[in-house]
Structures are given as structure tokens and as C-alpha cells.
C-alpha positions in Angstrom: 13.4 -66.3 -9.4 10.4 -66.3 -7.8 7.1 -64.2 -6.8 7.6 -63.3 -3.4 6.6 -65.4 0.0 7.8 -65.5 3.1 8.7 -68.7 4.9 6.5 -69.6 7.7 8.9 -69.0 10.4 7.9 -65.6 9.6 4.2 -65.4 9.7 2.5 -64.1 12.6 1.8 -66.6 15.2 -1.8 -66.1 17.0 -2.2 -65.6 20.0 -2.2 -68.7 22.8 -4.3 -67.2 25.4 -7.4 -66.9 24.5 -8.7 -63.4 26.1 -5.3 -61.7 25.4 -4.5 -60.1 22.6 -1.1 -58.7 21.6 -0.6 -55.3 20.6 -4.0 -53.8 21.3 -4.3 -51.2 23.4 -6.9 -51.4 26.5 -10.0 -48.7 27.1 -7.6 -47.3 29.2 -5.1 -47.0 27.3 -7.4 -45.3 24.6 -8.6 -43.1 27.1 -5.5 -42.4 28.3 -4.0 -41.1 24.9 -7.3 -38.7 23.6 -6.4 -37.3 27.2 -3.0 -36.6 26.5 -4.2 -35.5 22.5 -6.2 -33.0 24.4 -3.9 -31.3 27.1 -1.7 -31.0 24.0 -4.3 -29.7 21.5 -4.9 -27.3 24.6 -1.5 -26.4 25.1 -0.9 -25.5 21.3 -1.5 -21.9 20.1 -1.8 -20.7 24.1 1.8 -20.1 24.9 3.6 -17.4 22.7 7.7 -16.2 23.6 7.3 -13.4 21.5 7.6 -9.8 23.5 4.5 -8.0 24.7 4.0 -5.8 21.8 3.8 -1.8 22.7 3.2 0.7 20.3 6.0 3.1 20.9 5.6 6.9 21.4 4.8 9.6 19.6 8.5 11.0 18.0 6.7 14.2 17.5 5.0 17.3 19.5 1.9 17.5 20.8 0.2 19.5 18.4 0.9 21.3 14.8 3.0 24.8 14.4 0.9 28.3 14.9 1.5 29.2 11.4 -1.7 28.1 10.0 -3.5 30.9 9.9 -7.0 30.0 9.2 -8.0 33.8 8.6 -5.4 33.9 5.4 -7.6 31.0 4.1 -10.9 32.3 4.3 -10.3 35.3 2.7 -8.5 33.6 0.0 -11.9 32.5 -0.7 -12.1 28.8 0.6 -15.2 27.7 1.6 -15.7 28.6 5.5 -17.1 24.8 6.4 -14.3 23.1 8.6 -14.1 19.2 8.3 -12.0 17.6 10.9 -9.3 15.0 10.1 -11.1 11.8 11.8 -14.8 12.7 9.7 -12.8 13.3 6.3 -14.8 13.0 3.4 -14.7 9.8 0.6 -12.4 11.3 -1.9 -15.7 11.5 -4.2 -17.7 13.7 -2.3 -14.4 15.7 -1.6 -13.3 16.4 -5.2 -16.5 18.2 -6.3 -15.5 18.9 -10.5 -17.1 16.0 -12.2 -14.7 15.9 -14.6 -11.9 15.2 -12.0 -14.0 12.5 -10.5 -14.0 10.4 -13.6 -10.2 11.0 -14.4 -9.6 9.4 -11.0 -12.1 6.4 -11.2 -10.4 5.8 -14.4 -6.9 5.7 -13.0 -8.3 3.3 -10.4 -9.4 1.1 -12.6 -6.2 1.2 -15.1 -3.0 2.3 -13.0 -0.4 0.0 -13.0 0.9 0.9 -9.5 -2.1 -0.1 -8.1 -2.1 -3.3 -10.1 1.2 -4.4 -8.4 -0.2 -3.5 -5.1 -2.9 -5.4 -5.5 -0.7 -8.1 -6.6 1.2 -7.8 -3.4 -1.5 -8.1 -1.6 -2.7 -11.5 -3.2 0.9 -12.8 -2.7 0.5 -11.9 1.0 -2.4 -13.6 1.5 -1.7 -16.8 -0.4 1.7 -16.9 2.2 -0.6 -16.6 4.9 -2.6 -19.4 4.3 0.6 -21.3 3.6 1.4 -20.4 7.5 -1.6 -20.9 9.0 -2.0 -23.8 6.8 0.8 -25.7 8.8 -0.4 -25.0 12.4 -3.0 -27.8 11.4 -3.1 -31.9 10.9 -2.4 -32.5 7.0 -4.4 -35.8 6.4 -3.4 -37.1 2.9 -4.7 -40.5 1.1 -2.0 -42.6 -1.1 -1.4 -45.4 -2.9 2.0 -47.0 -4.1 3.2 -50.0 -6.0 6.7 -51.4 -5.6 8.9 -53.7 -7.0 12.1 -54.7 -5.2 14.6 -57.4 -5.2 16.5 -58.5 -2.1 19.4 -60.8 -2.1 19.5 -64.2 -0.7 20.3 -65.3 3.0 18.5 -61.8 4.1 14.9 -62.9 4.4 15.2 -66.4 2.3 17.9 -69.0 1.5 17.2 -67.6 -2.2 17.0 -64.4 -3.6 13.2 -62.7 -3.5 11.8 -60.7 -6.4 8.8 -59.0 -4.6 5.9 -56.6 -5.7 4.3 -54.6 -2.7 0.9 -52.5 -3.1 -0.1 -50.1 -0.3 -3.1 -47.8 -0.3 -2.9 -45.3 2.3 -6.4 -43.8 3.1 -5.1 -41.9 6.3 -2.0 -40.6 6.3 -1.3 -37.6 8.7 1.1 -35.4 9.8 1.0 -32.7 12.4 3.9 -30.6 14.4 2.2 -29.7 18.2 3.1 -26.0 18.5 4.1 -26.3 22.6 6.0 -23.3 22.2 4.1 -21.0 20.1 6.2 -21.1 16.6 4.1 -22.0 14.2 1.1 -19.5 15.7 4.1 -16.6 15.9 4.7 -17.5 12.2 1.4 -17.3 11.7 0.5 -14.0 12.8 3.7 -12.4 11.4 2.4 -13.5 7.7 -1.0 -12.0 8.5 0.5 -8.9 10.2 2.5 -9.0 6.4 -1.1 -9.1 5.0 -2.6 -6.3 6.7 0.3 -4.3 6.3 0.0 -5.0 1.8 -3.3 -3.8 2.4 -2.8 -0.6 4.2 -0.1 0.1 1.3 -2.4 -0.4 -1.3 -4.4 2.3 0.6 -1.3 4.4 0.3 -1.1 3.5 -3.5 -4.5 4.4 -3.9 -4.3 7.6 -1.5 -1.4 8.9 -3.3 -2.4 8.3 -6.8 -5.9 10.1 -6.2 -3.6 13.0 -4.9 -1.5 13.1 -8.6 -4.8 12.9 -10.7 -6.1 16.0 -8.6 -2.8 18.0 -8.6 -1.8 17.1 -12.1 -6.0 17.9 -13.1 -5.0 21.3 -11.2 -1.9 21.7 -13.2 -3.8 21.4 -16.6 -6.7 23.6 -16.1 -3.7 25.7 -14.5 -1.8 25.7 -18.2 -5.5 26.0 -19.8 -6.5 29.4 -18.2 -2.9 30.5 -18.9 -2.9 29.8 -21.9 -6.4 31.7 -22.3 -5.1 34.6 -21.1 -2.1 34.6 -22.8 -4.3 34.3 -26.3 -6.2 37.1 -25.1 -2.7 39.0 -24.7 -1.6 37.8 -28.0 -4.9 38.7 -29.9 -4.8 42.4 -28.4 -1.3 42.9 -29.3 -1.5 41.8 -33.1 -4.2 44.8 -32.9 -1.7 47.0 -31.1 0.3 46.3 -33.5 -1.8 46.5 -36.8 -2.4 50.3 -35.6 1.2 50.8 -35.0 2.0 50.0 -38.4 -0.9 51.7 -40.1 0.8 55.0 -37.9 3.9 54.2 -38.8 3.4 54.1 -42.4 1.7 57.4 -42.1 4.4 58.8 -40.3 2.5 59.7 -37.1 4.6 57.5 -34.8 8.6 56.6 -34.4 9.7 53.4 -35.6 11.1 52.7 -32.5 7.4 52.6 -31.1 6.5 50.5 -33.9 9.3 47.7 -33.1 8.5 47.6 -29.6 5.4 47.4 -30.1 6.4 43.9 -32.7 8.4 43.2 -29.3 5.3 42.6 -27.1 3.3 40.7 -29.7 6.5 38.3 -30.0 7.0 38.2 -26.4 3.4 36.8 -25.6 3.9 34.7 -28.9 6.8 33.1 -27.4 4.9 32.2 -23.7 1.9 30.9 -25.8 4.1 28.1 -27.4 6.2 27.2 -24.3 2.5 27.2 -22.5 1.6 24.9 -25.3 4.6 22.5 -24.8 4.0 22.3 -20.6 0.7 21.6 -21.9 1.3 18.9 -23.7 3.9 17.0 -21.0 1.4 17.8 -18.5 -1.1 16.0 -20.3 1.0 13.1 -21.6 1.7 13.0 -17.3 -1.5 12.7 -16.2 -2.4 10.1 -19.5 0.5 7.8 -17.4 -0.9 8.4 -13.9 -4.5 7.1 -15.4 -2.9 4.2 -17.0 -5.0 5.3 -20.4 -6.1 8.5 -22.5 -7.4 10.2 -20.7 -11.1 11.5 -21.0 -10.7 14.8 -21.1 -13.1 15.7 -23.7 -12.2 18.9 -26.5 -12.8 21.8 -24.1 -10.6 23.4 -22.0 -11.8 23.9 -18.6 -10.2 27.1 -16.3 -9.2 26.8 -13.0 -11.8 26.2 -10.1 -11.0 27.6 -7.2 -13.9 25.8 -5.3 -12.7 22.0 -7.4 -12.4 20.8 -3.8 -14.8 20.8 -1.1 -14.0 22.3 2.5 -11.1 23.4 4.6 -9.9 20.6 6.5 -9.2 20.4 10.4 -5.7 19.1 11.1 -7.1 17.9 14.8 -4.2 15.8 17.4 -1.1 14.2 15.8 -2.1 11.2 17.3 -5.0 10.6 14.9 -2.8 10.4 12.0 -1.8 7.0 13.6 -5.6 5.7 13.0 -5.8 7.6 9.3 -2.7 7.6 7.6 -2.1 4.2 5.6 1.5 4.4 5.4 1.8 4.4 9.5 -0.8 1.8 9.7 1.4 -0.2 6.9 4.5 0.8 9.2 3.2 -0.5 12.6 1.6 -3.6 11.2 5.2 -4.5 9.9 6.3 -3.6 13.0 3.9 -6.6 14.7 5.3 -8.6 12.0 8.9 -8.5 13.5 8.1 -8.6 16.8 6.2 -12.1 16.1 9.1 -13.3 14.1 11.1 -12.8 17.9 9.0 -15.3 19.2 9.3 -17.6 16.3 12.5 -17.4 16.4 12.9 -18.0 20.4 10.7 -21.3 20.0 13.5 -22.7 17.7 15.5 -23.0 21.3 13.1 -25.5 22.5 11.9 -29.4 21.4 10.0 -29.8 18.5 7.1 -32.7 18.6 5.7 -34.1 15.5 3.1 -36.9 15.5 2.9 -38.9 12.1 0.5 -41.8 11.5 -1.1 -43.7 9.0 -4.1 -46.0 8.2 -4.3 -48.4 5.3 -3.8 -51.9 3.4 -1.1 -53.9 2.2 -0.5 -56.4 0.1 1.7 -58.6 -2.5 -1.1 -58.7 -4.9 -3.1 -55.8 -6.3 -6.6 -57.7 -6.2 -6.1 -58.7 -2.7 -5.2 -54.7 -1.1 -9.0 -54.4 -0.2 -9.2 -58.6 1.6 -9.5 -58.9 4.7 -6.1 -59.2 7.0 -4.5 -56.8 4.9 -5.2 -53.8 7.0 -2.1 -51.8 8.7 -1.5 -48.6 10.6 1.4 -47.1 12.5 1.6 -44.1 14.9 5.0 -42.6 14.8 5.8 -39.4 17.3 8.6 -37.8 16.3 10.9 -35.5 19.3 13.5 -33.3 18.0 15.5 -31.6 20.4 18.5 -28.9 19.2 21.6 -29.7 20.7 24.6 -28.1 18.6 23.8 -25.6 15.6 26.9 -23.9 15.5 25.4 -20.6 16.6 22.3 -20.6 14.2 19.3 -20.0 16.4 21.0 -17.7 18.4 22.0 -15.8 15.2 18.5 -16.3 13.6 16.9 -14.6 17.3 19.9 -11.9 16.6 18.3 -11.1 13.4 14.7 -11.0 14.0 15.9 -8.5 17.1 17.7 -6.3 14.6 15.0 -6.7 11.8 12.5 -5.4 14.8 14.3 -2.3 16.0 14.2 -1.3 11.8 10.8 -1.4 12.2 10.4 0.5 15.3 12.8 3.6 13.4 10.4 2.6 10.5 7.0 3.2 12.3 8.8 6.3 14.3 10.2 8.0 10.5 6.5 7.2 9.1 4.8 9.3 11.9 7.5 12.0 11.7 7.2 12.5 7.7 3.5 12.3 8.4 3.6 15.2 10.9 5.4 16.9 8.5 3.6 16.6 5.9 0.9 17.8 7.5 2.2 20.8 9.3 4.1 21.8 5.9 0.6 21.3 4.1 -1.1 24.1 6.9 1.3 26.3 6.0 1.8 26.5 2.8 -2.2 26.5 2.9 -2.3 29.8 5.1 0.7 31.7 3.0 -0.7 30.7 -0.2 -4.0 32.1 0.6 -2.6 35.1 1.5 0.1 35.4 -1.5 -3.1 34.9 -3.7 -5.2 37.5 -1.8 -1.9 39.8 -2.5 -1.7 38.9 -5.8 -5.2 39.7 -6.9 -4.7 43.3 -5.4 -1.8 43.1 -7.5 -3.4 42.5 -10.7 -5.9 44.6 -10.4 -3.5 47.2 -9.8 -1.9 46.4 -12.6 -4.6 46.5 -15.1 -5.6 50.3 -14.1 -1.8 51.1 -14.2 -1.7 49.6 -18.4 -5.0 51.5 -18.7 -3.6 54.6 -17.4 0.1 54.1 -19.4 -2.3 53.6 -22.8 -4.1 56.7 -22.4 -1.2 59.2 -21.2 1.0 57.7 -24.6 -2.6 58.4 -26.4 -2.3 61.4 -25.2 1.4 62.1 -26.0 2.2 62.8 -22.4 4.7 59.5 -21.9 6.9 57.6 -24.4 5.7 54.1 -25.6 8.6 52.1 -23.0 6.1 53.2 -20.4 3.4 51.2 -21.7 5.8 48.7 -22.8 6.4 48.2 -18.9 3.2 48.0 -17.7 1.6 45.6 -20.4 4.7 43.3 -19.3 3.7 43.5 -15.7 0.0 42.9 -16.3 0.5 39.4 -17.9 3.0 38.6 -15.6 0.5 39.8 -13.0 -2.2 37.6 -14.6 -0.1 34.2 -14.8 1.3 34.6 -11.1 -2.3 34.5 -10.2 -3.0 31.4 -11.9 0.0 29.8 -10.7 -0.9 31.0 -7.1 -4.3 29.6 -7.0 -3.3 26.8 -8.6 -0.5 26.1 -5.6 -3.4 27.0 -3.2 -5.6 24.2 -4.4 -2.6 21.7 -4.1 -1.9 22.6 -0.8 -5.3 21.9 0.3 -5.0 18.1 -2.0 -1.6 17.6 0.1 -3.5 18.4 3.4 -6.1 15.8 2.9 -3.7 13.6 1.7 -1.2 14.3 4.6 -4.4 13.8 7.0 -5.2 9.9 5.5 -7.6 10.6 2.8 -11.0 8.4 3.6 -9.9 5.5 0.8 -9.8 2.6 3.3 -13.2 3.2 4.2 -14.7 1.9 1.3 -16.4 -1.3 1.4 -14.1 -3.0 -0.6 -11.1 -2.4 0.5 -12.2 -4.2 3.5 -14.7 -7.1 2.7 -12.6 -10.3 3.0 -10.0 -9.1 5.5 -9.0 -11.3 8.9 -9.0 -10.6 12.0 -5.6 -9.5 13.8 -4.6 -11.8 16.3 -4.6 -11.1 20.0 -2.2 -8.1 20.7 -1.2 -9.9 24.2 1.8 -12.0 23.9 3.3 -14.0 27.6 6.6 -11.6 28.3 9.7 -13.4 28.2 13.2 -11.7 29.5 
């Protein structure tokens, strides 16, 4: 065995006429070429076979139903400013109760949801770049080291034991995109992108929205549960005069008992008021993603936690507010991309691959002169039989964008919806609670009166029994009722987009879509 050599029969032999040399290209032929390069360069990333996207119709009427009833509102007591939907308020300035405000910061800062939407969004983007990534030359620098034996009579009479060192300083690949594939790709992953984005605005939309209503639900359970030691604290003095009669013999015992029925009564809603309590708190310590701050005082229910009445305006602006619709339709520019991706798999594919470097059978000899060598190797693939899979892949990126269109077209529906069930059950509350506070008022002169004609001996003690029964029933379906009113109004600016994706950092660092326009093919 031997270090490797070749025979001389093999070495190059210079050229024999003196102004020709072999294998080098002419000025021309350079020039030629960097033409070509650039018709191709121009060429890639202008033509496109996906569809001409279209946002599709509204599936929905023209405007809301004529049950909200602003008038039922206003004198529920909501404040008479008016905020349309396209000028909605940050959700700071709209949530007014301090105490709310921090709750929801805190959740933003600690809620898992939002942690895997974020995540999601990261993941999108990294995919992105991985797309975009390919549309451009990869230019790579290597260097190997190879040992190899070859048997003998294939190069030399005698067998060759060779070692090989190559350093590669410009090795580059690139696909030309004639046909638009790589670019459709491309935009699909960043229509992905923008479509994480908008539902980590839905994330954080929706999640403000619980905070508020579950907020609403504990101050709800606090005031009830207020009253209901009010109740409790009057009755054990009811009842300590009952006895004190009863010993005396100036009342029945019946009276006496029913009187022990009313404290036990209120007893018994103070302790299931307390449990809701506590699950409405443990709730709302999930939805922050901590304990929540609450602080040792109870706080009653606000009926002005919220800023103003809210506009509903056009349907159609809940296509430029609502995160979950924007989510839907940037998926749905995702799929119709992927069309043309997957049309361009019909046609050739053109890959240019060169390299620039040394080589050499000895490692201190890779940088001498004569060692240099390149190669320049285009690559044309053309599909002739696939048995059926580019056709099927075009089937399933048709099929994957007609889901998206009955996506997009159920988004705006819910949305409308939402919003038109959120007017309503704004103007019926308002006037429920407007009903109800005539109702407990009434109520309270009606115990008052009951007390003072069984003072008086002129009705039996069942008589006030009633009427003590109806009052703080009276008072807790008032609590409940403004309570429900003060969701409806969180559900309307929720159902109306919120104003979360206009904060500054939801949109620092974002792209730019690409170009709407795609060339039509049938």
C-alpha cells in the first residue's frame, strides 16, 4: 500500500495554443449568464397561481334587532355618554374600579392561557422565518477530510489508499421560485402568524371579560351577603323579644317558632352565600393565574364599575374589531396561499447549486496554489408520474380553504350574535332592575306595615312571616339584577372587539402582510 498518486496519464495536460484556454468562459459568456441570473431573479416572487383572494360576504343582516331599547338603559341608571364601537375605550380607561384594574393586569401578567398563546405565537413566527428563510440563496462554508481505498485496475494497476481534504468556502444552494411556491408558502406561514396574533388578542379580550364578570360576581356575593347579615342580625332581635314574650305568656308559641323559622332561614342563605363565595373566589384566583389581591374588605356592587353605554354601530365593523374574525380571515389567506403552493407543485422545479473552494491530498497543501476548485451544478426537476399526489395535495388545500371560508362566515355570525344578544339582554335587564327596585321598595313599606298591624294585634304573625320573606328575596333579586346588568354591558364590549390590540405592544415587531393581489388562475 501506498499514499495516493495518480499516474501521469492522468494529470491535466496544458493547454497547446497559447491564447486559448479550456474551460473558461468568455466576457460574453459572463455577461450572458448575470443576464439570465437576473431575468430569473426578476421572474421569482412576481408570479403567484394562487386564487385572487375575496373576502366573502357578510352571512348576516344589515344591522342589529330593534330590541335594544336605549331608554330601558338610561333609566336603569347607566351613564348617558354613548361610545361607538370603532372609538372603544383601552379596557383601562373602560373598567373604572381601581381595584378591578389591578385584578386584570395581574391576570395578564400570570394567566396561563395567555402564556400558551403567546407561545403559539413564537412558534408561528419561528415557522415563518423557516419559510421565508428558503425563498433565499443558503451560502454555507465546509471543510471535510476523507480517507478511502479503491481497488486495483480502477484508477492504478495497484490498489490506492488515498486521503482527500476539501475546504469549501462557498457552498450555495438556491431553488428559483418561477412559479410562485416558495413565496405562496411563505405568505401562508405569515398569514399563520398574524392569525396567532389576533388570537392572543382574543385570549387577552376574553380573559379581561372573566376578571370583570367574575369581579362582578364577588362584589355581587359580598353585598348579598351584607344584606343577608343585616337580615340575620335583625331577626336574632326579633327573636330575642319573641322569647322574652313568650316566656311571659304574651304571645303563642306558634309565633315564637316562626319567628326561630326566619332567623334559621336567613341563617341558612348566609352559609350557602358564604360557600358561592368561596368558589367564586377560588374562580377568579385561577383566571389571574395567582391570589388574588383583593385586600380584607368587601367591596359592594358598583353600578357605575364600568364607564359608558356603548354604540353597537354597522355589523361590518366587527370585521375590523373583533379578534377572533380577524384570526378567522387571516387563516382564511393562509389556505388560499396554500392553493397556490400547491398548484406550483404541477410545474418544473429549478435548483442552482455551486461551490467554491480547495482541494487537496495533503492537509498543509489545501491553501497552495493550483488547489483551487469550483463547480456550478443547475438542477431541473420535472413531475412526470406521482400516482395522483399533487392532484390530491391541490384537492386538499381546496377543501382545507372552503373550511376556512365556513370558518370566517360562523366567526362573523357568532359575533353578530353576540352582540345583538348582548343589546338585549342590556335593554331588558335595565328595565327588570328598574322593576325590581320599585319592587323592593314596595316591599319594605309592606314588612313595615305587616310589623306594626301584628304590633297592633290586628293580623297574625304568618303575615309578617310573608312579607319579611319577600323583602330579602326582594333585596337579593336586586343584587343579582344589577349584577346581570353590569355583565351584559362587559359582554357588549367584548362582543364589539374590546380595544386590546391597540396597545403598543401587541403590535411592535409585527410584518407586513403581503400583497392581497394574487394573478387568477382557472
Amino acid at each position: 500500500m501506498r499514499d495516493f498518486a495518480f499516474p501521469p496519464q492522468h494529470e491535466p495536460t496544458p493547454p497547446r495554443h497559447g491564447g486559448i484556454r479550456s474551460h473558461r468562459p468568455t466576457r460574453r459568456a459572463w455577461q450572458a449568464g448575470v443576464s439570465t441570473l437576473a431575468c430569473l431573479l426578476a421572474l421569482t416572487g412576481c408570479v403567484s397561481l394562487a386564487p385572487h383572494y375575496t373576502r366573502p360576504a357578510l352571512p348576516v343582516p344589515d344591522s342589529y334587532s330593534s330590541d335594544s331599547r336605549d331608554d330601558a338603559a338610561t333609566q336603569a341608571g347607566e351613564p348617558s355618554q354613548r361610545v361607538a364601537s370603532p372609538e372603544l375605550p383601552e379596557w383601562r380607561n373602560y373598567f373604572v374600579d381601581p381595584r378591578l384594574r389591578a385584578l386584570i393586569a395581574q391576570a395578564l401578567s400570570n394567566n396561563r392561557d395567555l402564556r400558551i398563546a403567546t407561545a403559539r405565537i413564537e412558534q408561528a413566527r419561528a415557522v415563518y422565518g423557516l419559510r421565508r428563510a428558503a425563498q433565499l440563496p443558503s451560502i454555507d462554508a465546509t471543510a471535510t477530510a476523507a480517507r478511502f481505498r479503491l481497488p486495483s485496475g480502477l484508477l492504478a494497476p495497484t490498489p490506492i489508499v488515498a486521503t482527500v481534504y476539501d475546504a469549501g468556502l462557498l457552498q450555495s444552494s438556491w431553488e428559483i421560485d418561477l412559479w410562485g411556491r416558495l413565496r405562496d408558502t411563505s405568505a401562508a406561514s405569515l398569514e399563520d402568524l398574524l392569525a396567532s396574533e389576533a388570537a392572543r388578542r382574543a385570549v387577552t379580550l376574553s380573559l379581561v371579560a372573566h376578571i370583570a364578570d367574575a369581579y362582578f360576581g364577588l362584589c355581587e356575593l359580598d353585598e348579598r351577603i351584607a344584606f343577608t347579615r343585616e337580615t340575620i342580625a335583625s331577626r336574632e332581635r326579633s327573636l330575642h323579644i319573641f322569647r322574652r314574650r313568650y316566656e311571659v305568656g304574651s304571645t303563642s308559641k306558634l309565633d315564637f317558632e316562626q319567628s326561630e323559622i326566619l332567623l334559621e332561614q336567613a341563617r341558612t342563605l348566609g352559609a350557602q352565600l358564604q360557600q358561592a363565595r368561596a368558589a367564586q373566589a377560588h374562580a377568579l384566583d385561577v383566571l389571574i393565574g395567582a391570589p388574588a389581591q383583593l385586600g380584607g374588605s368587601e367591596r359592594p356592587l358598583d353600578d357605575a364599575a364600568v364607564m359608558p353605554t356603548l354604540e353597537p354601530g354597522l355589523p361590518s365593523a366587527l370585521l375590523e374589531a373583533r379578534p377572533d374574525i380577524i384570526a378567522a380571515e387571516h387563516r382564511l389567506r393562509a389556505a388560499n396561499a396554500n392553493i397556490g403552493a400547491a398548484r406550483a407543485a404541477f410545474f418544473p422545479r429549478i435548483a442552482l447549486t455551486s461551490s467554491v473552494g480547495a482541494s487537496s491530498t495533503e492537509l498543509s497543501k489545501l491553501i497552495s496554489s493550483g488547489t483551487g476548485m469550483w463547480a456550478f451544478v443547475p438542477n431541473l426537476a420535472l413531475p412526470i408520474f406521482d400516482a395522483g399526489r399533487n392532484r390530491a395535495n391541490l384537492a386538499l388545500a381546496k377543501a382545507r380553504r372552503d373550511e376556512a371560508v365556513a370558518q370566517y362566515e360562523s366567526a362573523i355570525q357568532n359575533a353578530f350574535r353576540d352582540v345583538a344578544d348582548a343589546l338585549s339582554a342590556r335593554a331588558w335587564l335595565g328595565e327588570q332592575v328598574q322593576t325590581a327596585r320599585a319592587t323592593l321598595a314596595a316591599q319594605t313599606e309592606r314588612a313595615r306595615l305587616a310589623r306594626l298591624r301584628y304590633d297592633d294585634g290586628a293580623t297574625p304573625f304568618l303575615e309578617v312571616l310573608d312579607a319579611q320573606r319577600d323583602l330579602l328575596a326582594a333585596q337579593q333579586q336586586l343584587v343579582q339584577l344589577r349584577r346581570a346588568l353590569l355583565s351584559s354591558r362587559v359582554a357588549l364590549y367584548t362582543a364589539l372587539g374590546g380595544a386590546t390590540m391597540r396597545n403598543a405592544d401587541d403590535s411592535g415587531g409585527m410584518a407586513a402582510a403581503p400583497n392581497d393581489t394574487h394573478s387568477s388562475t382557472p
